[in-house]
SELO-839140 format. One record per residue: residue in one letter; x, y, z of N, C-alpha, C in turn. Coordinates in pm, whole numbers, plus 32768, in hexadecimal, padded with zeros to 4 digits. Layout:
BEGIN
aXYZXYZXYZ
...
# end
This chain:
BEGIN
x6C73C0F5DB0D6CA5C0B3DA966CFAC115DA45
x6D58C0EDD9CC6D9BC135D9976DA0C113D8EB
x6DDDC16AD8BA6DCAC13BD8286E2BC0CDD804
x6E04C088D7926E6FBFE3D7996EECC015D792
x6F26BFA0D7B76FE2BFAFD7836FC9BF61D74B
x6FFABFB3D6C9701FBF84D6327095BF16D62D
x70A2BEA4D5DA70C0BE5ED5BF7114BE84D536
x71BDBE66D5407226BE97D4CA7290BE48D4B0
x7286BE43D43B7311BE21D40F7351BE74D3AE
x73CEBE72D3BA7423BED4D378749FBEA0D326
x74CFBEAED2D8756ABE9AD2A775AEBEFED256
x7626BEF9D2907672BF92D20976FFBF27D228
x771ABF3BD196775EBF38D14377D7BFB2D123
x785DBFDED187786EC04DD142784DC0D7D158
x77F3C0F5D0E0779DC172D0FC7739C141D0C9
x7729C0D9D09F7658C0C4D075763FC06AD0D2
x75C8C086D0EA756CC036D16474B4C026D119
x74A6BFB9D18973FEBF91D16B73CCBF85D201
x736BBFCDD2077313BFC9D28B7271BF55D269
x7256BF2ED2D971E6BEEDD2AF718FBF00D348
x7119BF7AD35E70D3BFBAD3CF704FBF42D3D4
x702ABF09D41B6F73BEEDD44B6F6ABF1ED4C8
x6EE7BF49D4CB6E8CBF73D54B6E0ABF4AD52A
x6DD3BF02D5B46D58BECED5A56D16BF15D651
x6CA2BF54D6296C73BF8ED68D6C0ABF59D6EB
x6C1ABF4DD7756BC6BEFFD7CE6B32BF56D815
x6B59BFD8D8446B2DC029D8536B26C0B1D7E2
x6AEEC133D8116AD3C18ED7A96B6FC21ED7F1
x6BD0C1EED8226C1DC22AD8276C75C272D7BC
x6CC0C2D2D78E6CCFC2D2D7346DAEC312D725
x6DC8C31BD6C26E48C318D6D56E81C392D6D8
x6EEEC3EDD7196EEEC44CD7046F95C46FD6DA
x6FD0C488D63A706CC47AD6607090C43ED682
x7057C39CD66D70C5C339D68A711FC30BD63C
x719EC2DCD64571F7C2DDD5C87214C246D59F
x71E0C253D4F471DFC208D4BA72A6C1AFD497
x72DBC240D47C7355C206D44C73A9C28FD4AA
x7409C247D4E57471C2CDD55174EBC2C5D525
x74F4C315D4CF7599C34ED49375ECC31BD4D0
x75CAC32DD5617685C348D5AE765EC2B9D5C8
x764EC280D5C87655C1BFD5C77695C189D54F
x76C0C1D4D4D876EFC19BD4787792C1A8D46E
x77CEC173D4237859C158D401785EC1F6D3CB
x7843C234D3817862C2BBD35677C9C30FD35B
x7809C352D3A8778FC3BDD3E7776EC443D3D5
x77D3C47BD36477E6C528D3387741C53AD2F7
x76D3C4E3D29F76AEC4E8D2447622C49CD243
x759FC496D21A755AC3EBD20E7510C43DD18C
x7505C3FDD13774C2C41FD0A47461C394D0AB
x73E3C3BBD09E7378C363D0807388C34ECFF9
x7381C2C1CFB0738CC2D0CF1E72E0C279CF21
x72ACC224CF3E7251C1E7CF0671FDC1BACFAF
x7172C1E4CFB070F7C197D0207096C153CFD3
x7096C0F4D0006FDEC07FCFF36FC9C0ADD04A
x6F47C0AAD0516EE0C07BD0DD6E66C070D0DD
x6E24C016D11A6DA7BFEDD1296D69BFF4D1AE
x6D0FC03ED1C76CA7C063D2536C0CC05ED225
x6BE9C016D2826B6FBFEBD2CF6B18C074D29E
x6A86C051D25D6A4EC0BED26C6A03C0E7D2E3
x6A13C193D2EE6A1AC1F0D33A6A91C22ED399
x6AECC1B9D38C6B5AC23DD3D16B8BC262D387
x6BFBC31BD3AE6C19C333D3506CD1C34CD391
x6D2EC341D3356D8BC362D3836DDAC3D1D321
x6E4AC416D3806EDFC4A5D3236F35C46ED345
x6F9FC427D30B7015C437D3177048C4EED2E1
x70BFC4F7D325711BC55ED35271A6C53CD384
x71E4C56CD33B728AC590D35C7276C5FED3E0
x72C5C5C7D44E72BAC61BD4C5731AC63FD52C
x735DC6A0D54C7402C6B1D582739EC6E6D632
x7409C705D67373D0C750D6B873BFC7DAD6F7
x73A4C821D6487355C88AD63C730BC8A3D60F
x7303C82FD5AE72A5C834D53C7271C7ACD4DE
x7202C7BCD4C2719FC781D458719FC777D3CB
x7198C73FD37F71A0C732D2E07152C6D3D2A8
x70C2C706D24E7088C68CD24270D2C635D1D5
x70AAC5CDD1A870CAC560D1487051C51ED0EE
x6FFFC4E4D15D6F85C4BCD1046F2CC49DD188
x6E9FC495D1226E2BC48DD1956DCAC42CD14F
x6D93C3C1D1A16D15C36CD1796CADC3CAD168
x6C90C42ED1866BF1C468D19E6BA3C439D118
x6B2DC3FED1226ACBC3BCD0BD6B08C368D07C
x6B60C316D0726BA2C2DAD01B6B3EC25AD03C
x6B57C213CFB26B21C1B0CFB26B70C13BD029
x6B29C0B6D01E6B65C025D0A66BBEBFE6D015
x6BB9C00BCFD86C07BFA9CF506CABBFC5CF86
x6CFBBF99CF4B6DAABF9FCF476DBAC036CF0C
x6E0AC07FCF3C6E1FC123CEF46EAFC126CEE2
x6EEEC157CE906F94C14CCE4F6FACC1DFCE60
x6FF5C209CE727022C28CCE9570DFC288CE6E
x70FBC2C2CDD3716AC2A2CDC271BCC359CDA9
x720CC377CE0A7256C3DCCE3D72BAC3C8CDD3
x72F0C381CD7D7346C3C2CD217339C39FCC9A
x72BAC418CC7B72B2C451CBFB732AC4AACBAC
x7347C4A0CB4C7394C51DCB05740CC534CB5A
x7438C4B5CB5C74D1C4A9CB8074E9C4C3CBD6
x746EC4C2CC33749FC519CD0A74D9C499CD37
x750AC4A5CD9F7542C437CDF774C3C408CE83
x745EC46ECE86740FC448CECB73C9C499CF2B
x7358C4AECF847367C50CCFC873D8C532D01C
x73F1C5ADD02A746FC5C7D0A87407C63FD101
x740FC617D1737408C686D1E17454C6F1D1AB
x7438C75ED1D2747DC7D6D1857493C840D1EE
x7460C820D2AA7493C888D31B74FCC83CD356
x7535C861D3B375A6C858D3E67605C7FFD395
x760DC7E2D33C76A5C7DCD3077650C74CD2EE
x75F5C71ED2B875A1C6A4D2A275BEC611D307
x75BEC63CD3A075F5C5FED3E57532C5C1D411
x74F1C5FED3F57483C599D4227463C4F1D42F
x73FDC4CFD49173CFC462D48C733BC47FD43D
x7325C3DCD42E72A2C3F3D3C77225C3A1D449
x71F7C3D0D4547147C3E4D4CB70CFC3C8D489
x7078C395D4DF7002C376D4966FA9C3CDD4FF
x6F22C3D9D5036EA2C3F2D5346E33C3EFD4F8
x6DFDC3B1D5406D57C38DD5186CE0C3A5D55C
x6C8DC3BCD4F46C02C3F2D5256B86C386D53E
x6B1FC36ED5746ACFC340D54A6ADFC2C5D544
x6B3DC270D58C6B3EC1F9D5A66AAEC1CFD5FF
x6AB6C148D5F46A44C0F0D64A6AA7C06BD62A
x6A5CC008D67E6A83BF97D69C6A40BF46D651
x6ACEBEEFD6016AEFBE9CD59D6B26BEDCD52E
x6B39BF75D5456B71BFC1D4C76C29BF7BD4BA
x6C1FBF8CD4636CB0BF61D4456CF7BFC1D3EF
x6D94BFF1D3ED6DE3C034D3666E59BFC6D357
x6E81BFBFD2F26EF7BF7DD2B76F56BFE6D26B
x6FA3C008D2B57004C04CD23E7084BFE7D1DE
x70DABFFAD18B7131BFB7D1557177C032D130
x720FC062D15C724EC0DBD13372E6C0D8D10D
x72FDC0F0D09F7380C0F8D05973A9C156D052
x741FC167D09A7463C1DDD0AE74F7C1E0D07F
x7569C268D09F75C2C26BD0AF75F4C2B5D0F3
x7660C2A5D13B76ACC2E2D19B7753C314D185
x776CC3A5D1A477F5C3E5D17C782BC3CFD21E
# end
């Protein structure tokens, strides 16, 4: 068995986009770097700035998103203990434009992995971004 394929929808606009991630787990497989949102699939690809994540997961798994090129890792945010309620995670405070990857020239994709899945766990992401 393998870990689910996630279920997405996406739209950009331009340079702003909305992602919308589910995974619902059958077995206790778990995810490793799989990519949530892939730069080079977009209309402009120099850049991806996270500005705003929801998400809601099943209690006990836990998941990291990470900005990830291929040399390197960058975390972003992590479920660990978080509550099963809705969580808001808003990246532009104090006038930022949002997270930016900050190695190779912010050409990353944004990745998930998770721990501690079992079957019927579920994550939902919802991700507003922008792209240079």
């Amino acid at each position: 068995m393998a870990a689910p394929t996630p279920s997405t929808y996406s739209r950009n606009v331009g340079h702003a986009g909305f992602l919308s991630w589910n995974a619902v787990w059958a077995n206790t497989d778990q995810m490793a770097d799989v990519v949530v949102l892939d730069l080079s699939a977009l209309e402009y690809t120099s850049s991806l700035k996270i500005q705003r994540v929801i998400w809601m997961a099943t209690s006990g798994i836990e998941f990291t998103l990470e900005f990830k090129d291929d040399s390197s890792d960058e975390f972003l945010l992590s479920s660990a203990l978080a509550p099963t309620d809705q969580q808001d995670v808003d990246f532009c405070w104090n006038g930022l434009e949002g997270a930016v990857y900050t190695g190779s020239g912010g050409t990353g994709d944004l990745v998930i992995t998770t721990t501690s899945a079992a079957s019927a766990d579920e994550i939902n992401l919802f991700v507003w971004y922008r792209v240079d």
